[in-house]
PADRENPA-230243 format. One record per residue: residue in one letter; y, z negated, x negated of N, C-alpha, C, O in turn. Coordinates in steps of 0.2 Angstrom, whole numbers, plus 5000, padded with zeros to 4 digits. Each point is the difference from the previous one (the first is absolute). Example, Ala and Ser with C-alpha at 12.3 -4.5 7.8 and 13.67 -1.06 7.14 Angstrom:
2
A497249614934500650005004500650004996499949974995 S500650075007500649994996500549975004500649994997 
This chain:
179
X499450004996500650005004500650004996500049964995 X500750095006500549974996500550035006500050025006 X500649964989500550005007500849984995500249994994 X500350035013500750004995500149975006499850025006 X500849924992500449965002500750035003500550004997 X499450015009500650045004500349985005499749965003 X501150074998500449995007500549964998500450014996 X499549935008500849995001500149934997500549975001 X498850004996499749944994500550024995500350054999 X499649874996500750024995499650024995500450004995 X499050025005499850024994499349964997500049955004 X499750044992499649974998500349954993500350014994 X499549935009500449954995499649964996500249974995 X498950015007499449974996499350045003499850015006 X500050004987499550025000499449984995500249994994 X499250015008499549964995499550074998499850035005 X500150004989499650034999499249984997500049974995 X499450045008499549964998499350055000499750055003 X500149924990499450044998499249955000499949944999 X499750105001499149955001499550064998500150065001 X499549914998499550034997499649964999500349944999 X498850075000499449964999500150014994500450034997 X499149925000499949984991499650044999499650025005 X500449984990499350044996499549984998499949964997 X499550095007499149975001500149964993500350014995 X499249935005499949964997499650044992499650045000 X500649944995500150034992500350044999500150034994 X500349995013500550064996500849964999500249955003 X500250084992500549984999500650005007500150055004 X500349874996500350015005500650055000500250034995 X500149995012500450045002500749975002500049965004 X500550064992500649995002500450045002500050054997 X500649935010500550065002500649934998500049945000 X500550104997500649995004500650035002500150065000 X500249905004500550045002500650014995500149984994 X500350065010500650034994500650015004499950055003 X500649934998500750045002500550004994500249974995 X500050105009500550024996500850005003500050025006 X500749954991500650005003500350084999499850034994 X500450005008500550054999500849985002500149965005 X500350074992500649995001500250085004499750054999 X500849945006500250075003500450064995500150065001 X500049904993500250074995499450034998500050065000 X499549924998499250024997499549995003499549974998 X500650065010499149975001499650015002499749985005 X500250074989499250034999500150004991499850054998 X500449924998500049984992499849955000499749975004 X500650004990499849944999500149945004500549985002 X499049994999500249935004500449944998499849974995 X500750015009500549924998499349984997500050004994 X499649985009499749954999499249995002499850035005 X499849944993499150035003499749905002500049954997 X499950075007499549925001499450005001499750045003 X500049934994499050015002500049924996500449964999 X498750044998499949945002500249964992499849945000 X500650084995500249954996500950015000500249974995 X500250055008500450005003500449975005499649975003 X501050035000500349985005500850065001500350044996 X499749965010500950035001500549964997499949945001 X500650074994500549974999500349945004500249954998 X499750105010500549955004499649955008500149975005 X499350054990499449965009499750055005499549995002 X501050064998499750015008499450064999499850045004 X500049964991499150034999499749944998500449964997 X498950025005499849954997499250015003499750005005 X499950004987499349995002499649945003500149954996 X499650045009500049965002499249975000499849945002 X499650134997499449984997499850064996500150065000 X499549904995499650064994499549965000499849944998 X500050125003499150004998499850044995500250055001 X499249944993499850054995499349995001499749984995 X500050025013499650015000499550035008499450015000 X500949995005500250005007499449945002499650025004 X500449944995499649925001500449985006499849945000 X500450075003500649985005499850005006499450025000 X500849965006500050005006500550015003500449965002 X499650115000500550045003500350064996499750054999 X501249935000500050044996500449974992500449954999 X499350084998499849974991500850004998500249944999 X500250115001500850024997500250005007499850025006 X500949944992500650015006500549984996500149964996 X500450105006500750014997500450025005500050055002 X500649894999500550025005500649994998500349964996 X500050105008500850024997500350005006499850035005 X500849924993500549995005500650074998500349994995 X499750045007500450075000500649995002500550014996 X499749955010500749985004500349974995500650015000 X499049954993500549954995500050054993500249964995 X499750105004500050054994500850015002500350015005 X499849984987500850015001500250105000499650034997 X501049995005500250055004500150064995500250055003 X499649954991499850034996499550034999500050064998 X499249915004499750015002499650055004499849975005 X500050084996499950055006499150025001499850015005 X499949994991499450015001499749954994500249994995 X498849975009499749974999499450055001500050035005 X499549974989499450045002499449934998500149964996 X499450045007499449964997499550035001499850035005 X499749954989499550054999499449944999500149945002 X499450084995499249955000499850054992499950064999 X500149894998499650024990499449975001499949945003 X499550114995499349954997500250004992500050044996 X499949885003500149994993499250034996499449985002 X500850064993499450034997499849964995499550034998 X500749924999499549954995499449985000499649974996 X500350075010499049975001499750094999499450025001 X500950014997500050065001500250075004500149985006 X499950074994500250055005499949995007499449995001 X500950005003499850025008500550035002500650014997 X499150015011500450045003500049975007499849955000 X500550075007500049965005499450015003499749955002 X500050114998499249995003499549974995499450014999 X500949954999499649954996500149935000499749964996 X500950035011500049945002499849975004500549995004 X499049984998499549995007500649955005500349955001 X499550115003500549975009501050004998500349975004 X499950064990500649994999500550015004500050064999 X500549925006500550015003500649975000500149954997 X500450095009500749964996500450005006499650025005 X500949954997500249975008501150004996500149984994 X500250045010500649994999500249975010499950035005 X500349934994500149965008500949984998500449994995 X499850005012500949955000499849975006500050035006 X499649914992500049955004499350015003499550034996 X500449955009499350045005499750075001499450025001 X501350034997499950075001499850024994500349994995 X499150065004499650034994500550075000500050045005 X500249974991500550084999499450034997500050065001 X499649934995499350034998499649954997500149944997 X499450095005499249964996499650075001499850035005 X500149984988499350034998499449994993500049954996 X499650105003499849984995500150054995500350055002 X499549964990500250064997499750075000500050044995 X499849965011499550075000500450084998499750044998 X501149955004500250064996500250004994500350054998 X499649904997500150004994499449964997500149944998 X499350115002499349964996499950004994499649964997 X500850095000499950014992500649974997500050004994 X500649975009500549964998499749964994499450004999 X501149974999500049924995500749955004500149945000 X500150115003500549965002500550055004500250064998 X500149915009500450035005500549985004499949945001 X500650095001500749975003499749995008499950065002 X500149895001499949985005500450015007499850015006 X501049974990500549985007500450024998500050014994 X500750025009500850004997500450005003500150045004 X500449894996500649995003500750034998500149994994 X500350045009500550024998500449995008500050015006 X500549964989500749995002500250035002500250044996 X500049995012500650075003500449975005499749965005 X501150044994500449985003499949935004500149995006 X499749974987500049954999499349945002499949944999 X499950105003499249985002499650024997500050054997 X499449915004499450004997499350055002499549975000 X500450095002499450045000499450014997500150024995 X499449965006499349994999499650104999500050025005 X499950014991499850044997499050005000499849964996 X499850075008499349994995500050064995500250065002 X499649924990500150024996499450004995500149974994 X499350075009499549994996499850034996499750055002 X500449954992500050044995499749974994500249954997 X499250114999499549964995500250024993500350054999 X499749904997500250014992499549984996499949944999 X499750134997499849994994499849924996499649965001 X501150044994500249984997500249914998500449984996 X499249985007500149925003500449974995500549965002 X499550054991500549984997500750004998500449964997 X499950105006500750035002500350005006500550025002 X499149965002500249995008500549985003500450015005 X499649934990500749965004500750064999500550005004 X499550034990500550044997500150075004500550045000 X499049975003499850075003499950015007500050055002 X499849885001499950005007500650035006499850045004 X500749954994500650045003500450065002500350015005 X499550024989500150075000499850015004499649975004 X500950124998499850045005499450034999499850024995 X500049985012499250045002500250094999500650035000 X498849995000500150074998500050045008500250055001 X499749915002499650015007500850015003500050015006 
């Protein structure tokens, strides 16, 4: 299911993005996601990011904040939850993207290599999307959601798009799609 936040609402102001997945049959090495957002400012944003939050970081100013990590989906429910207060990003700000990294230290994977993985972007009770990564199996790593800022509000974007590369993602998640 996904969905964009419309009409005559002031726009999208909290949002929780959250990922789960099953652990790894027993003797295989465990499986880690994290999540990742990226800040854009409205002068650059699809370049570099102000700023990137995942799991050994924070936003400068609060209003990203990770609020579970898991490195191993042992959990009950869902493993990573990261929510961004978007209403309190200050007005330079115009576009937030968040994506899902499998950390490869245990070696190569890809998302169909992640037993039951899926991802939920909600504001409040309402799910704007949940699915799992079935259009990006051969990924390492993918953009999930993207909030952009238009005349002064907050718009919800789904924005699923698979990346190679898990090690440069924070840096490259942003960029414009070819599509």
């Amino acid at each position: 299911m996904s969905g964009s936040v419309s009409g005559i609402g002031k726009g999208i102001a909290k949002v929780e993005v959250s990922l789960k997945w099953d652990p790894s049959p027993m003797g295989q090495p465990a499986i880690d996601l994290d999540l990742v957002a990226g800040v854009y400012r409205h002068a650059d944003p699809h370049g570099t990011p102000a700023y990137v939050v995942h799991f050994d970081s924070r936003s400068p100013d609060g209003t990203i904040t990770l609020s579970r990590d898991s490195r191993d989906g042992k959990g009950f429910g869902w493993d990573e939850v990261m929510t961004l207060e978007l209403d309190r990003l200050a007005e330079e700000f115009g576009r937030v993207v968040v994506g899902a990294v499998i950390q490869q230290s245990n070696g190569e994977r890809a998302f169909s290599q992640v037993p039951q993985a899926r991802y939920r972007v909600a504001e409040g009770y309402t799910a704007l999307a949940e699915d799992d990564f079935a259009a990006v199996p051969g990924a390492r790593a993918a953009t999930l959601a993207e909030f952009v800022r238009e005349g002064g509000r907050w718009r919800f974007r789904p924005a699923v798009r698979g990346f190679d590369d898990a090690e440069r993602f924070p840096q490259t998640m942003g960029a414009a799609s070819d599509t």
